[in-house]
Wavefront OBJ file of the C-alpha trace (Angstrom):
o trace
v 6.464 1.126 17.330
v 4.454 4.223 17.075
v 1.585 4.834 14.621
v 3.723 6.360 11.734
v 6.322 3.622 11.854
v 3.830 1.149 11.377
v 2.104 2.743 8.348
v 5.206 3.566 6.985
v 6.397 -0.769 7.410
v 2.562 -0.992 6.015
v 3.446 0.647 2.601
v 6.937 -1.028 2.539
v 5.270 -4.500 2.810
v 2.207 -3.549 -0.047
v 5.387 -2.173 -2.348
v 7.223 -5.316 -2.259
v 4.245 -6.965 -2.679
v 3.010 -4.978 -6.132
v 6.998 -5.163 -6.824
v 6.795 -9.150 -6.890
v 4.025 -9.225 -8.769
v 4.800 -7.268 -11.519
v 7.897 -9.627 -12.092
v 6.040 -12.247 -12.026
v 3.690 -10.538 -14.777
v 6.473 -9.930 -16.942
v 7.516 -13.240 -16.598
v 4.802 -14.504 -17.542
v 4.643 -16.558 -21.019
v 0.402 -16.964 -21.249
v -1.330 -13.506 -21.471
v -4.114 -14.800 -19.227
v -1.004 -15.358 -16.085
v 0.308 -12.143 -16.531
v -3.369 -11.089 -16.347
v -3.786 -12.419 -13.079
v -0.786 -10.919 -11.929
v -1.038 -7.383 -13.124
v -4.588 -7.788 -11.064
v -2.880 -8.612 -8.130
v -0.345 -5.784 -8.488
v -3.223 -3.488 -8.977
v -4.945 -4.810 -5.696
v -1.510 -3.996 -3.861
v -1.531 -0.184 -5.181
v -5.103 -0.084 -3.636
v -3.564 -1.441 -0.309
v -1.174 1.312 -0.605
v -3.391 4.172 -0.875
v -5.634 2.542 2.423
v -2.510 3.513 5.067
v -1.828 6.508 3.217
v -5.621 7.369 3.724
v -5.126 6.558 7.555
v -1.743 8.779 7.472
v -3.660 11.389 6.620
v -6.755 11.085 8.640
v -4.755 10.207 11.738
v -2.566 13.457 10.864
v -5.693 15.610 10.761
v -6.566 14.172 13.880
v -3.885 14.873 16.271
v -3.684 18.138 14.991
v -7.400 18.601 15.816
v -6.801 17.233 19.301
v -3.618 19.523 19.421
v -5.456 22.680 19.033
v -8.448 21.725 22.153
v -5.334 20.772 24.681
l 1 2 3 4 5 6 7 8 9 10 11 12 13 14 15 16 17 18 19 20 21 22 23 24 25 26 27 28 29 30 31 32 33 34 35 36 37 38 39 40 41 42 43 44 45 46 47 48 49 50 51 52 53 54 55 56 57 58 59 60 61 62 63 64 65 66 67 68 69
């Protein structure tokens, strides 16, 4: 598995994650659960934007490294 395959299965995994926890929020019958839950599907959006940081970083990089070669 090469770099961008496994920040693109990183993203995938953090989706499914937030996904799962914002049924779980709207299944939620006390305000303070579905609290909890919308946190934790917040926390997975922020895990989403860390590999798309890398993606773009890492991009930057080879390209950089492309250009001295």
């Amino acid at each position: 598995m090469n770099w961008r395959q496994f920040i693109r299965v990183m993203k995938i995994d953090e989706r499914a994650a937030q996904a799962k926890y914002k049924v779980a929020a709207k299944a939620a019958k006390s305000q303070a659960i579905r609290d909890i839950f919308d946190k934790l599907a917040y926390e997975e959006k922020v895990h989403i934007d860390v590999p798309e940081r890398f993606e773009r970083d890492l991009r930057t990089l080879l390209a950089e490294e492309k250009k001295q070669v």
